[in-house]
C-alpha positions as CSV (number, residue, x, y, z in Angstrom):
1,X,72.5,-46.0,38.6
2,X,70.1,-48.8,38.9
3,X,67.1,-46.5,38.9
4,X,68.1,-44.1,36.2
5,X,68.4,-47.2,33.9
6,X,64.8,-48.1,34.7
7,X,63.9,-44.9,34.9
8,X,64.9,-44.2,31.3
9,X,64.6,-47.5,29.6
10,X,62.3,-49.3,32.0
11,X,59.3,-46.2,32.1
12,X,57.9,-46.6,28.7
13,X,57.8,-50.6,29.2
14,X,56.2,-49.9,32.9
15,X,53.5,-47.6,31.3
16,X,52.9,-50.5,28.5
17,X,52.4,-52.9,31.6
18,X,50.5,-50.2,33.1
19,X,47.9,-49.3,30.5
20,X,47.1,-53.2,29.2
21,X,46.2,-53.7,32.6
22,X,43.7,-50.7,32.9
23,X,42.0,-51.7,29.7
24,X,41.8,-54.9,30.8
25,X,40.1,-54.0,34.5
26,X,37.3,-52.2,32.7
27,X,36.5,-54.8,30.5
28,X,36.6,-57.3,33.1
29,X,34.4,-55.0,35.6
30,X,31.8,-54.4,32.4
31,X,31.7,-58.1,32.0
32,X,31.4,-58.8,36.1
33,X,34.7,-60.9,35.4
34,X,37.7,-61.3,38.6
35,X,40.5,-58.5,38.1
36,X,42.5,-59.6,41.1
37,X,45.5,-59.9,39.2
38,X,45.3,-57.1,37.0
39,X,45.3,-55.2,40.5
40,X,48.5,-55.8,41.3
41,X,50.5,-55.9,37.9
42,X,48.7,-52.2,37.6
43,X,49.9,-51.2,41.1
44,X,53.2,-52.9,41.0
45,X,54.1,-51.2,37.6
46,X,52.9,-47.6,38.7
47,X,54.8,-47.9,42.2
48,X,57.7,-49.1,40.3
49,X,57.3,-46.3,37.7
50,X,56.9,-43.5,40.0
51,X,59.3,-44.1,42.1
52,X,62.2,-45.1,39.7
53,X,61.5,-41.6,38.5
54,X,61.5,-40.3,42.0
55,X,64.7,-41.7,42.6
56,X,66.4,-41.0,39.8
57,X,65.6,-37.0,40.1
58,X,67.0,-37.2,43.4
59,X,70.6,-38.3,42.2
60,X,70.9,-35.2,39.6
């Protein structure tokens, strides 16, 4: 039930997350900046996206 929740209200937040963080890599890799951190919030929020969905589909 957990996982459906996140997978229906928590996706478009996730994808939010997901896209401010791949904007923000390319301007930090065009400027020669550090994007360590953006890493991870973009990995975290794609695994979490993906597999809330993945989840979710398996209890219907």
């Amino acid at each position: 039930m957990f996982f459906i929740f996140i997978a229906v209200y928590g996706t478009p937040i996730l994808a939010i997350i997901f896209c401010l963080n791949l904007i923000s890599i390319i301007k930090k890799v065009k400027a020669e900046e550090n994007f360590s951190i953006n890493t991870v919030w973009l990995t975290v929020s794609f695994a979490i996206m993906v597999w809330s969905i993945a989840v979710a589909g398996l209890w219907e």
